[in-house]
C-alpha positions in Angstrom: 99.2 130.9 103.2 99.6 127.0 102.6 99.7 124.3 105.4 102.9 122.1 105.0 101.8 118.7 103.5 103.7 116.0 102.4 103.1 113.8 99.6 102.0 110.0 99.2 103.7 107.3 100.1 104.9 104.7 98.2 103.1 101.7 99.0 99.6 101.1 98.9 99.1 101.1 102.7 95.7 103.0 103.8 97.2 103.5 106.9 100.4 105.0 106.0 98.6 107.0 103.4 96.7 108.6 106.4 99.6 109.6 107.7 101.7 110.8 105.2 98.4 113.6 104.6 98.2 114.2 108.3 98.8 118.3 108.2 96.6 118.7 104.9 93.4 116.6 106.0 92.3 113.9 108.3 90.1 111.6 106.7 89.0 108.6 108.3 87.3 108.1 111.9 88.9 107.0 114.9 87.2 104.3 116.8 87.2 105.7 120.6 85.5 105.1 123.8 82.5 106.8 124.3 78.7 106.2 125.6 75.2 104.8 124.4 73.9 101.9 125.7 76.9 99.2 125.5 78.9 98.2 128.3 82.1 99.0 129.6 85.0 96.0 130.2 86.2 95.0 133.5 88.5 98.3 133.9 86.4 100.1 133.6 86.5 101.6 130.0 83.6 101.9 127.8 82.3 100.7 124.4 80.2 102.8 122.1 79.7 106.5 120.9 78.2 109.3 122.6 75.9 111.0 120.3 72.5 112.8 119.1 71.7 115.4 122.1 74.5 113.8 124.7 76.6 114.6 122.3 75.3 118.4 121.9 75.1 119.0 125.2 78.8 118.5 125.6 79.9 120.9 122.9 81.3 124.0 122.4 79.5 127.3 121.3 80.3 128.3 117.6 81.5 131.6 116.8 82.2 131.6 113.0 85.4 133.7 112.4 84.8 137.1 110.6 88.4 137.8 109.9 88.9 136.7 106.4 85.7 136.2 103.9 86.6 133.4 101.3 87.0 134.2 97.9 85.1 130.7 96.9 82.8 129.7 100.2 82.2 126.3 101.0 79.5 124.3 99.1 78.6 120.4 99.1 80.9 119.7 102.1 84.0 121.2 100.3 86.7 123.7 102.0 86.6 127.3 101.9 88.8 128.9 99.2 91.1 131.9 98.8 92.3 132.8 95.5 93.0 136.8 96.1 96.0 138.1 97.1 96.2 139.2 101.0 97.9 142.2 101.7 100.2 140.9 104.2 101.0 144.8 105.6 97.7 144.2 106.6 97.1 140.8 108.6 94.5 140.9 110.7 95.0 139.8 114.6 92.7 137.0 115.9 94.9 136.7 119.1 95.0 140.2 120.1 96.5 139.2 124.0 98.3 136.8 124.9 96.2 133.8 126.9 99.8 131.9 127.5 102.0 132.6 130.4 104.6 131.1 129.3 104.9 128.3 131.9 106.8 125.4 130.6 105.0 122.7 128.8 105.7 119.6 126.9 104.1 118.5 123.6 104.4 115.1 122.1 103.8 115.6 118.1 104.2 112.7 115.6 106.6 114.1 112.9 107.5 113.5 109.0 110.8 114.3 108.3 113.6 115.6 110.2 112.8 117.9 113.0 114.2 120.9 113.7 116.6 121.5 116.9 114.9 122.2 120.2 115.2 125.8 120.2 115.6 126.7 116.5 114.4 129.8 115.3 110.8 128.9 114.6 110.7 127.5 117.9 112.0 130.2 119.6 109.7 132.8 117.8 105.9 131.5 117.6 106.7 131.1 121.8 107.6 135.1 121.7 104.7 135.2 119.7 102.0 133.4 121.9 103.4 133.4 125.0 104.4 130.0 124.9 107.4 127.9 126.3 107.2 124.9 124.1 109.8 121.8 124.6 108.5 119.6 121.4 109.2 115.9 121.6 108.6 115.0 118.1 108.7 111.5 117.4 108.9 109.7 113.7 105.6 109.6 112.3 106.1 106.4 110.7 106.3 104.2 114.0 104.3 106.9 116.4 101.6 104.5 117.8 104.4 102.5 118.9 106.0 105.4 120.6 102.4 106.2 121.4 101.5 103.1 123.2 104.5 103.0 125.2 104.2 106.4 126.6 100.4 106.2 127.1 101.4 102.5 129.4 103.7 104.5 131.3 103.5 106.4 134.4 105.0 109.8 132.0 103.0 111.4 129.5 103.8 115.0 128.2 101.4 117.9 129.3 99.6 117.4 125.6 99.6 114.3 122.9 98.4 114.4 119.2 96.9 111.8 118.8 95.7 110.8 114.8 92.6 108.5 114.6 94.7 105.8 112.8 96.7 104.9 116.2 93.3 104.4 117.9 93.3 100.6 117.8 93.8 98.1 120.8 95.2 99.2 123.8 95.7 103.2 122.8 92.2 103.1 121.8 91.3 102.5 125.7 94.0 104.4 127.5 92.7 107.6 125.9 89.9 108.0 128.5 92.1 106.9 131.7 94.4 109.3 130.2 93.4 112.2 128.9 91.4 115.1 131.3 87.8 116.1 130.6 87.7 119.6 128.9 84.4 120.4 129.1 85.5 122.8 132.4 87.6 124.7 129.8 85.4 124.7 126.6 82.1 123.5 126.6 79.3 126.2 126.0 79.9 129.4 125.7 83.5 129.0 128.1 85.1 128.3 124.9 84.6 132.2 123.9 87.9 133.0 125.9 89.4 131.1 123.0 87.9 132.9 119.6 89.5 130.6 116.9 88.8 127.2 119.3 85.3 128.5 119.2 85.2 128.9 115.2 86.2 125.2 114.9 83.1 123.8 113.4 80.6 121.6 115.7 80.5 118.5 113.7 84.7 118.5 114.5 84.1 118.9 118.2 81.6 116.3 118.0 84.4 113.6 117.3 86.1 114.9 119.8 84.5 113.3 122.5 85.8 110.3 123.9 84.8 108.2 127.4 81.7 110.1 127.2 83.9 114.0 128.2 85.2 116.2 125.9 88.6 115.0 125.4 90.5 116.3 122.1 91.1 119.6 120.0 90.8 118.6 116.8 91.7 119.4 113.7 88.9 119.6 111.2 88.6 117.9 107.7 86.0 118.8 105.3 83.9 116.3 104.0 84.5 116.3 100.4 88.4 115.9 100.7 88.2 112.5 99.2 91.4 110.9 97.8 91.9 112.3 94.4 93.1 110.3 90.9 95.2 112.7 89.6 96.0 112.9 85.7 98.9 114.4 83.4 96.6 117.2 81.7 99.7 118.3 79.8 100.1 115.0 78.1 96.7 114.1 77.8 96.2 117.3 75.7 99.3 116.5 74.0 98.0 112.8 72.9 94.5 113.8 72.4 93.2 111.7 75.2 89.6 112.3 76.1 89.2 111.9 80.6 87.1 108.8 81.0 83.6 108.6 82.6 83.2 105.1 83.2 85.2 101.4 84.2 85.2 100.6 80.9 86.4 103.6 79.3 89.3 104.0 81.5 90.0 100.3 81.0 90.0 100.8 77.2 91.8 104.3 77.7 94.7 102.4 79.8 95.6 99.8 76.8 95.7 102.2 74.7 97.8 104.7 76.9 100.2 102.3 77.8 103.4 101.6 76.3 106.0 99.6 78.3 108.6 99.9 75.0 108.4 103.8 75.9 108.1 103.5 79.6 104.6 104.7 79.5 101.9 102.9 81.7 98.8 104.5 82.2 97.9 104.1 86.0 99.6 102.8 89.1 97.0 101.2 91.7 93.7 102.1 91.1 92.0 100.5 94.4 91.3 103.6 96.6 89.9 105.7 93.4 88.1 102.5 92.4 86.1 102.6 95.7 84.7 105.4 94.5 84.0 104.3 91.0 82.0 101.7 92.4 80.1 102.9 95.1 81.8 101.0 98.4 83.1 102.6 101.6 86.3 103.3 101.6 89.0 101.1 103.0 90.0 102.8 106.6 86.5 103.8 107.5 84.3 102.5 110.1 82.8 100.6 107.1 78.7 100.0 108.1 75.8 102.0 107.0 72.3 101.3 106.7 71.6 101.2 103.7 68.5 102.4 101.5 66.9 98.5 101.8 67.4 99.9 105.7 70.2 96.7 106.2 73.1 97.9 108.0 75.6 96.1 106.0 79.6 95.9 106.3 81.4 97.4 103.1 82.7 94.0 102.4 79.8 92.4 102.1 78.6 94.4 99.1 78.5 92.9 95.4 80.3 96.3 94.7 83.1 95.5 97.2 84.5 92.4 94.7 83.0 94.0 91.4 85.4 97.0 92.7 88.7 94.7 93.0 88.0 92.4 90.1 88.2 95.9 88.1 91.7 97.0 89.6 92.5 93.1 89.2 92.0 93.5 85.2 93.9 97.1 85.1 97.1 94.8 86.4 96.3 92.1 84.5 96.1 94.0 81.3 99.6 95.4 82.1 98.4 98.8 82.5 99.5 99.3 86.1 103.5 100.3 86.4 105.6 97.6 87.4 106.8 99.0 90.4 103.0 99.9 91.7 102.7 96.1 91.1 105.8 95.8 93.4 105.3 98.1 95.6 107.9 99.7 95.4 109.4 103.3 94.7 106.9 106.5 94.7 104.0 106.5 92.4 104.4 110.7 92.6 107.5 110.5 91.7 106.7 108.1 88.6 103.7 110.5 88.0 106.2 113.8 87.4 108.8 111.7 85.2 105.8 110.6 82.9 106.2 107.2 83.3 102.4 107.1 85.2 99.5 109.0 84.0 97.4 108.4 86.7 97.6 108.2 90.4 96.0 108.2 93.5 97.3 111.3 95.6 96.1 114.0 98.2 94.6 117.2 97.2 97.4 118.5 99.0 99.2 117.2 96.0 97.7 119.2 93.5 99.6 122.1 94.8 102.6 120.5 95.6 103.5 118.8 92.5 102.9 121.8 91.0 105.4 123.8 92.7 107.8 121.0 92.4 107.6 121.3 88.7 107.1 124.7 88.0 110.8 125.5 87.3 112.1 122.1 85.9 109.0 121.0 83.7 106.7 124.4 83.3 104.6 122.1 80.5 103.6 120.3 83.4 99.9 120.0 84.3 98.1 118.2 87.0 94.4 118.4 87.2 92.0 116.2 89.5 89.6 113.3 87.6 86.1 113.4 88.5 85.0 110.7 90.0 82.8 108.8 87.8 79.6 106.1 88.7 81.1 102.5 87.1 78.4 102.0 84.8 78.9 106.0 83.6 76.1 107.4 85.9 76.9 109.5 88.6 78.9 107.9 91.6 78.2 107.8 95.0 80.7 109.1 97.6 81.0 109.3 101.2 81.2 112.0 103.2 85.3 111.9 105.2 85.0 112.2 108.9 84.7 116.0 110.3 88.3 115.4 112.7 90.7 112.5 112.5 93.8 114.2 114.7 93.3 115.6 118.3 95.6 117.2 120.4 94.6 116.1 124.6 95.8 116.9 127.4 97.0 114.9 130.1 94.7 114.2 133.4 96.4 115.9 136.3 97.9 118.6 134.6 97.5 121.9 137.0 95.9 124.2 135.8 98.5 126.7 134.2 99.4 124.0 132.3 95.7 123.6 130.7 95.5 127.5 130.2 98.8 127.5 128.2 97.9 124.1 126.4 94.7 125.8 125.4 96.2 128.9 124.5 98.7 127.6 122.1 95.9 125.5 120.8 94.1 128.6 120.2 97.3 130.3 118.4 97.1 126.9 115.9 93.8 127.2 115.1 94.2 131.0 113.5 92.3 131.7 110.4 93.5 132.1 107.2 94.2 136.0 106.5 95.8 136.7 110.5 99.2 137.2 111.8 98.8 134.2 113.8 98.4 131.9 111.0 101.5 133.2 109.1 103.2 132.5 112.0 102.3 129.4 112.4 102.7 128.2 108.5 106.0 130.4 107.7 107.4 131.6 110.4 109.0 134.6 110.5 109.5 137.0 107.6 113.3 137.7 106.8 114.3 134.8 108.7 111.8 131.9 107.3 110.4 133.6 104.2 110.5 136.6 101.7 107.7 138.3 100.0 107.7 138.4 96.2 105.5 139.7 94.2 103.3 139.8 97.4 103.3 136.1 98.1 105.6 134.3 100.7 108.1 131.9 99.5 109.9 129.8 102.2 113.8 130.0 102.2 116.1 126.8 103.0 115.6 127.3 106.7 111.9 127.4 106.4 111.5 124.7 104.4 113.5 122.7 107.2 112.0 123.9 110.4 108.7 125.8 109.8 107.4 121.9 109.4 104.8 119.9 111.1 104.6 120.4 114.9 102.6 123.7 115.6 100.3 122.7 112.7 99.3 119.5 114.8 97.6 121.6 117.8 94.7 122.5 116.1 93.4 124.1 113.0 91.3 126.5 111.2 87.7 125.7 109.6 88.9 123.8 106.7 90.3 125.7 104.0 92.2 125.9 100.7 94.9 128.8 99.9 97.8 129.1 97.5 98.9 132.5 97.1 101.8 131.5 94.6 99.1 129.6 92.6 95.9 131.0 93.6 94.4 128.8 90.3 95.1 125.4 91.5 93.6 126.7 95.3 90.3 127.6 92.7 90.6 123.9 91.4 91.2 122.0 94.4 88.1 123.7 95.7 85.9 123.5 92.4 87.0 119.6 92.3 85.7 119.1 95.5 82.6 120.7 95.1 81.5 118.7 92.2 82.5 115.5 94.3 80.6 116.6 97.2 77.5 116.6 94.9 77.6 113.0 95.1 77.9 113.0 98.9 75.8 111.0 101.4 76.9 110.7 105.0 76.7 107.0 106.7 74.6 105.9 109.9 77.7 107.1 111.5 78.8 109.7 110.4 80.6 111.9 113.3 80.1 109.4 115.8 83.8 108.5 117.4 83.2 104.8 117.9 85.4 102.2 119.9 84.2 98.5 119.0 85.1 95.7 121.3 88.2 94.8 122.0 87.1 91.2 120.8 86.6 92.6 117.3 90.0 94.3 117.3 91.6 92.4 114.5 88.4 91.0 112.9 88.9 92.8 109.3 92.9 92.8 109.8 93.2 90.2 106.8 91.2 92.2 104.4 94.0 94.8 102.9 96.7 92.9 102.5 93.8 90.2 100.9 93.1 93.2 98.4 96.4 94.1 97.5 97.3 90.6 96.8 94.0 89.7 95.0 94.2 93.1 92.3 97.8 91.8 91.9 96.6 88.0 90.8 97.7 86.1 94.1 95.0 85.0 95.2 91.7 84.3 94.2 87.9 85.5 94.2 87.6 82.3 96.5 89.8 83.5 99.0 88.3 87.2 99.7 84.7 84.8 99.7 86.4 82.5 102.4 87.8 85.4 104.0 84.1 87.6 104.0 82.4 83.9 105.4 84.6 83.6 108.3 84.6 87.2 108.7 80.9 86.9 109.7 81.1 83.3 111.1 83.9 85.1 113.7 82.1 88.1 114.8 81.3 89.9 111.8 77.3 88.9 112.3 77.8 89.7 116.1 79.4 92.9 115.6 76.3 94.3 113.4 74.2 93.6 116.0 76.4 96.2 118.2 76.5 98.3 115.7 72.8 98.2 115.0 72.0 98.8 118.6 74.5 101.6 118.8 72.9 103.6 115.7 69.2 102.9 117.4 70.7 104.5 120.7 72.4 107.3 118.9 69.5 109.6 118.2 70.8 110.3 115.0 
């Protein structure tokens, strides 16, 4: 059983590459209101994270699921993975009554693609199937937190919200907690029992859950070594002899040599999210500060590694190894990735399975296999550890109480482990109608590729892991990739903490991507990104590490 993912997007934006990944993993921490020992603003919201035993006692019990051992377990912060076949004659049931009633309820979902008609057959059979009576308003992904923000201003919110941790800026980031109710009544301790899959949702994910100091979202967990992959063309580089580089300046002297605009060969497209890796800096999109091993809590800009990182990206383009359209930002890099016309790229590990069966039929010489990330210098790198949750579905405050028991319940249907009834349902709907078995593996017809899409996925989900039972050897790969990655893992001062800075630090590091983009591209100049990192700290930046400092002393972490 595979999750629906889509691919990446086609310009460099951190943001909407978050998004477009939003059913495969969420990666990067939402800054939300919850509680140390900073202030709240006149109405009445509060700044901060709630952590270390606060934090615990606010949690849900964990139950570990039983149903379905994986065939590779998890190791160095990696998903499970399942490379057997499952008899599907044979599902197991992790919902074995239904905890819906079937009372009406409203679900606002941010969606990619074009969404199926409001009682389509998908629809109309995972409500049979859990009790449910689901009216979706699914709204374009794309533009959501302005959707988003307008609903959460008004006076009518739907029964339950997804909300993804990259909407949680400005004014969203504050209406969560005057928003969304406290579910600690439903599922904190061992109350979350009633709801066996909610309860196998690892701890660290219902730990960023908490916002306004209550237990606020169901989240959807993300392992920790799901890191942004740079993908390369095996096939070719077996064909043309090319030997994987292990440092900056092997891939630098690989790229001239790979490229050849004459035969519409380059070897790369953007390199700057892989290059973040290469060099050691937090990724763009995180909360960015960690104490380091001096014991400074630093920013990621203002590390040496943070230009040495872009001035290496800066010489791929300049060399004229970067495709032209990457330059222009235009087009999609997985797109120019299949054709051949990009070697490298960075993608999702979602990806790795996608382009695969995208392929398989047109171009069966085709091969894509995940780089290892390397240290710059050739040593080994240094990673961070992704956030635990980066999507929540909430409820809204005064809901009644039917409505929170169904909300729950179909939340609890979502969250189904790999190798149940519940979670075919969820990812292919219904067999005969959705999908056929071949060869013992589910393949998606036209009318489950259209509406057995996004939505129900968003509710909640499973203990991160990794299944392909078409091609059970790239589920081995994803999971063997991560797990050498996740070697190199070290979690930050603030790691799992759900943070909401001041609202007078909203747009404080606003400039810095587009600064980056232009700066690899030869726009602009060292200069300015050193201008930009002065006034950075001159406007806040040094202020801001002092909040930041006192919230990690508070945290008990």
């Amino acid at each position: 059983m595979t999750p629906n993912a889509d691919s990446a997007p086609s310009g460099p934006s951190r943001r909407s590459f978050l998004a477009s990944t939003a059913v495969a993993t969420a990666a990067v921490a939402g800054g939300m209101p919850l509680l140390t020992a900073c202030g709240g603003s006149d109405s009445g919201e509060r700044e901060g994270a709630t952590s270390g035993k606060a934090a615990d006692k606010l949690l849900p019990t964990y139950v570990a699921s039983t149903l379905a051992k994986p065939d590779i377990p998890t190791k160095n912060g990696s998903t499970a993975g399942y490379t057997s076949k499952v008899d599907l004659a044979a599902l197991a049931t992790s919902v074995p009554n239904k905890l819906a009633t079937g009372a009406p309820l409203k679900i606002m979902s941010p969606f990619w693609g074009s969404p199926p008609k409001a009682g389509c057959a998908y629809y109309t059979a995972l409500d049979a199937a859990a009790g449910t009576k689901i009216t979706w308003q699914n709204q374009d992904g794309n533009t959501y937190g302005q959707k988003l923000g307008a609903v959460l201003a008004s006076s009518s919110i739907p029964d339950m919200v997804i909300v993804p941790s990259w909407e949680l800026v400005g004014k969203i980031a504050n209406a969560v907690t005057a928003k969304f109710m406290d579910l600690g009544p439903y599922l904190a301790g061992d109350k979350v029992k009633k709801y066996p899959n909610l309860a196998a949702i690892p701890s660290d994910a219902w730990r960023m859950s908490i916002f306004g100091g209550a237990l606020r979202g169901i989240p959807m967990p993300a392992a920790p070594a799901s890191f942004i992959t740079p993908f390369y063309r095996k096939d070719i580089f077996d064909k043309k002899g090319y030997t994987v580089p292990k440092s900056a300046d092997e891939f630098l002297s690989w790229a001239k040599e790979a490229t050849s605009a004459k035969a519409k060969v380059w070897a790369c497209g953007d390199m700057r999210w892989s290059a973040a890796g290469f060099f050691s800096v937090l990724p763009a999109g995180t909360i960015g500060w960690n104490i380091g091993d001096d014991g400074k809590l630093t920013y990621r800009i203002e590390h040496p590694e943070y230009l040495e990182h872009l001035e290496w990206v800066r010489k791929l383009f300049a060399a004229g190894v970067v495709h032209p359209d990457d330059k222009a930002i235009t087009g999609d890099p997985g797109q120019r990735f299949t054709a051949g016309q990009v070697l490298v790229y960075n993608g999702n590990g979602a990806d790795w399975w996608g382009k695969t069966v995208e392929q398989a039929q047109s171009n069966p010489d085709f091969r894509i296999e995940g780089m290892d990330y390397f240290g710059a210098d050739g040593g080994h790198p240094t990673l961070y550890a992704g956030q635990p949750a980066g999507i929540w579905s909430m409820i809204r405050k005064g809901a009644s109480k039917t409505t929170i028991e169904n909300a729950l319940a179909a939340a609890n249907f979502s969250a189904a482990p790999y190798g149940t009834k519940e979670r075919m349902y969820v990812d292919y709907g219904v067999e005969g109608t959705h999908y056929t078995v071949k060869n013992g593996v589910p393949v998606k017809n036209d009318l489950g590729i259209q509406e057995v899409n996004n939505a129900w996925a968003m509710l909640a989900a499973p203990a991160p892991y990794t299944a392909h039972p078409d091609f059970p050897e790239i589920a081995r790969k994803q999971v063997e990739w991560q797990q050498r990655q996740g070697a190199f893992i070290k979690k930050t001062s603030t790691y799992g903490m759900n943070i909401v800075e001041p609202t007078r630090y909203a747009t404080l590091s606003s400039q810095f991507e587009q600064l980056e983009i232009d700066y690899v591209r030869g726009n602009k100049k060292v200069s300015d990104i050193q201008q930009a990192i002065a006034t950075w700290k001159s406007s806040g930046g040094d202020q801001l590490r002092d909040w930041y400092k006192q919230l990690i002393d508070g945290s008990g972490n």
